[in-house]
N, C-alpha and C positions, 0 to 999 in steps of 0.2 A: 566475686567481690572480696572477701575476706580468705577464709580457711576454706577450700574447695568451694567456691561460689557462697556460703551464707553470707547473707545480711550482717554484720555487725554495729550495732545503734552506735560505737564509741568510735566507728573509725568514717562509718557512710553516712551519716545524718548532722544535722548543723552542732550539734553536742559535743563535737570533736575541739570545737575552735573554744572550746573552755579551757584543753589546752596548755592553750599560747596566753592565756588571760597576763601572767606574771612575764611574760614579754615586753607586754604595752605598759604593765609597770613599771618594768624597770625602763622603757624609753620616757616614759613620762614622768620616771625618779624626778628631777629638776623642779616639778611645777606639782606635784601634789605630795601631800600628807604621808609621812613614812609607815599610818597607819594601812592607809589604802594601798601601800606597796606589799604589806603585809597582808593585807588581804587577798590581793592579786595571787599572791601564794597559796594560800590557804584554797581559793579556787581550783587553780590547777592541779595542787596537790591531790586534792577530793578527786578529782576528775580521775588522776593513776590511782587512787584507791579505789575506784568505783569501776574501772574499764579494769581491775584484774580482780574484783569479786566477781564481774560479769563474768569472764573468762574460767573463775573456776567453777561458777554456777553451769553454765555449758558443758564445761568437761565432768561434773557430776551427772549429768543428766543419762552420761553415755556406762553402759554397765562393760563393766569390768574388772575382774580380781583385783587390779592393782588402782584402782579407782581412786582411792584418800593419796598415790603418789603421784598419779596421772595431773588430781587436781591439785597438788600444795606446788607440784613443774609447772602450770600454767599461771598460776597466783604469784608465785616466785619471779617467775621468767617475766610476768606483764608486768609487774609492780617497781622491777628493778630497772626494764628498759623504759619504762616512762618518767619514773623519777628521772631515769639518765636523760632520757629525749625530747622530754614533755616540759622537766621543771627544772633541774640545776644548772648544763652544760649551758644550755641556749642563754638561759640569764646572765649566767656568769660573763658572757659572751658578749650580750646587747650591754650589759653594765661597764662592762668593760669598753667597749666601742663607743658608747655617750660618753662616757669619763675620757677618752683616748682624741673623740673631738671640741669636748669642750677646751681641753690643754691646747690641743693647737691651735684651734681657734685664737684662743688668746693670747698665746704664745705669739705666733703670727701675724697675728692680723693688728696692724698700728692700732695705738689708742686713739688716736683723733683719727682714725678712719672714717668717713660719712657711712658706710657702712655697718659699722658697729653702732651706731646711734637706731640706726633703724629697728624694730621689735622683731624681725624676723630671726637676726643675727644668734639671737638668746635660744631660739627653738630649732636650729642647724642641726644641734644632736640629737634631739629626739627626733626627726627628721631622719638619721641618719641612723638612730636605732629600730625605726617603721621600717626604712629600707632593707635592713638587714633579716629579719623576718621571716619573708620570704623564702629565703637564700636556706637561712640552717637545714631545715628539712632534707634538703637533698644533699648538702653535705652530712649530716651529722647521723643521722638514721643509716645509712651503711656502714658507717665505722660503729656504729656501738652495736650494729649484731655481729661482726667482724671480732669486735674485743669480745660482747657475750660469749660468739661460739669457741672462743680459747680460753675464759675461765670460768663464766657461773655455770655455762651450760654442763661441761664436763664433771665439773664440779659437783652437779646438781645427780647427772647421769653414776659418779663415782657413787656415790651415797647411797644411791636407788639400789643400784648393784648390788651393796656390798649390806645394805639394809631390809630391804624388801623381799617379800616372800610370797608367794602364790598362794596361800592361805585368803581365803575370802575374808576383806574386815568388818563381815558380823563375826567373827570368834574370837573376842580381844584376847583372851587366855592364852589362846596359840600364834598369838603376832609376837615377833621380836620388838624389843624393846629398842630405839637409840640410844638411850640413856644410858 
């Protein structure tokens, strides 16, 4: 299922599609309250705050010397690629794709078309940003572990290297310092 077969509640269970919450915001930008769009954020955001404390609570769990680096790589690595996967990209994306068909639409499409009179005409892009939806996930999720493993990750692993010590961290006296 997840990391060598466990269960993960943020990725196997209905809790996941919290999410895409700031998705259907931003397709449904047009027709509600820019409070609620805000809020949509605030959702999914909590959603990658909470799916990379899970993640470092997990990786606490497991004993090991390098334990407090094992878990700030796991906390670090989920928090970064969800914001990326979960809340900015995809939005920016459906934002952009409602905004890219409301223009043509009416750019396009005559003013006195019978067409445009009708009420469906007005909700084509949010329509068009439901559709899209879908779709991100399996574009968007290999290119950003693709970008992660060329710079947070290395980045992440530089640090560790060049910081980190086999010292068990009950002896704070004898840990290096980052600072």
């Amino acid at each position: 299922m997840g990391d060598k077969g466990e269960y993960d509640v943020f990725k196997h269970s209905p809790l996941r599609y919290l999410g895409y919450v700031n998705e259907f915001g931003e397709s449904f930008r047009p027709f509600i309250p820019n409070s609620v769009v805000v809020g949509t954020y605030v959702v999914a955001t909590s959603y990658a705050i909470g799916d990379a404390i899970h993640k470092g609570q997990m990786a606490y769990t497991k004993k090991s010397t390098m334990r407090n680096w094992i878990v700030a790589d796991k906390v670090q690595d989920t928090l970064i690629w969800q914001l990326l996967a979960s809340v900015t990209i995809p939005a920016y994306i459906i934002n952009r794709t409602v905004h890219a068909t409301n223009w043509a639409l009416t750019k396009f499409v005559c003013q006195n078309h019978s067409f445009r009179a009708r009420g469906i005409f007005k909700f084509i892009p949010t329509l068009v940003g439901l559709a899209t939806i879908p779709i991100l996930p399996h574009v968007l999720d290999p290119l950003i572990d693709e970008a992660m493993d060329h710079t947070t990750r290395p980045l992440f692993k530089t640090l560790q290297d060049k910081y980190a010590s086999e010292i068990p961290p009950s002896d704070p006296l004898k840990n290096k310092s980052i600072i």
